[in-house]
C-alpha positions in Angstrom: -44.4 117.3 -20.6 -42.4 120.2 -18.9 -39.4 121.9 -19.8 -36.9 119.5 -17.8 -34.1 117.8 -18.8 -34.8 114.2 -17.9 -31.0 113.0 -17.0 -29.6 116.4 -15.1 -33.3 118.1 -14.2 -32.2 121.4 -15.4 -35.2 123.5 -15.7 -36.2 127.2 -16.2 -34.6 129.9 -13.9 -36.6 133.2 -13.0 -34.7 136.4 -14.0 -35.1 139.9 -14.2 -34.6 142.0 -17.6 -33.1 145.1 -16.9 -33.7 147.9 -19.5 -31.8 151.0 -19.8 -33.4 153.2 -17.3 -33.2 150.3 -14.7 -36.7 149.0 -15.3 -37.0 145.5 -14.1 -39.8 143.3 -15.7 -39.6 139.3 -15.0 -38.3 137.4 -17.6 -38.5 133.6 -17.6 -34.5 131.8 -19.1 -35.5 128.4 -20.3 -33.2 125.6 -20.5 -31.7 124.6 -24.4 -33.2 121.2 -24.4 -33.7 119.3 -27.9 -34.9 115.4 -28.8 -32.4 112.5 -28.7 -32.3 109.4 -30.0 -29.3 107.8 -27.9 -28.2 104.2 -28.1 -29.0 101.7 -25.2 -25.7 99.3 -25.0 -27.1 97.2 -22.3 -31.0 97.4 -23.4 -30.1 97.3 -27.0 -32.2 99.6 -28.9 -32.7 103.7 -29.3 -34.0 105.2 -26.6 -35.7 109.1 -27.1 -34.6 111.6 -24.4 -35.3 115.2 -23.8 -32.1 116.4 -23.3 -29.8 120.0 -22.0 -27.3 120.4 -24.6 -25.2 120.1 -21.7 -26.4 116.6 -20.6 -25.5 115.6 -24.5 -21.6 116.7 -24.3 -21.9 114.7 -20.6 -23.5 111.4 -22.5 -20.2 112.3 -24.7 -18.0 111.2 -21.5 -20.2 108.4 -19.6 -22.1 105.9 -20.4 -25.6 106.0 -20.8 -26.6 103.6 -17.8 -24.0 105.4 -14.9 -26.0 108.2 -16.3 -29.4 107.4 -15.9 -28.2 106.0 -12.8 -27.1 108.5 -11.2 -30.7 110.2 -12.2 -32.5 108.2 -11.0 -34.4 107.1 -14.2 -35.8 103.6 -15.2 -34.9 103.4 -19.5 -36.6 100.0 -19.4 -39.6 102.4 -19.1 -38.7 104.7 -22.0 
């Protein structure tokens, strides 16, 4: 599975790490994602997402369903 948050699609940015004589070298900033169990009003059960810590204090404000929604993603599926 890659690195990708499944409700926002966050995903790994390409950076340069800069030392201190100005040296750039490529440097790869992955995206904080962590297993969640969420609850499923309308489906009624746990569902597990891969998640941005970002996408969790979102789930905080909306639903669930507008959520996945708005992504795009089938949680019958999941």
């Amino acid at each position: 599975m890659s690195r990708k948050c499944q409700l926002t699609g966050k995903k790994a940015n390409n950076g340069m790490a800069v030392s201190h004589s100005h040296r750039r070298t490529k440097k790869l900033q992955e995206v904080n994602l962590q297993w969640k169990r969420v609850w499923w009003a309308e489906g009624k059960r746990w569902v597990r997402l891969r998640l941005s810590t970002k996408a969790i204090k979102t789930l905080e404000l909306k639903s669930l369903s507008a959520f996945a929604k708005e992504a795009g993603l089938d949680l019958s599926r999941l």
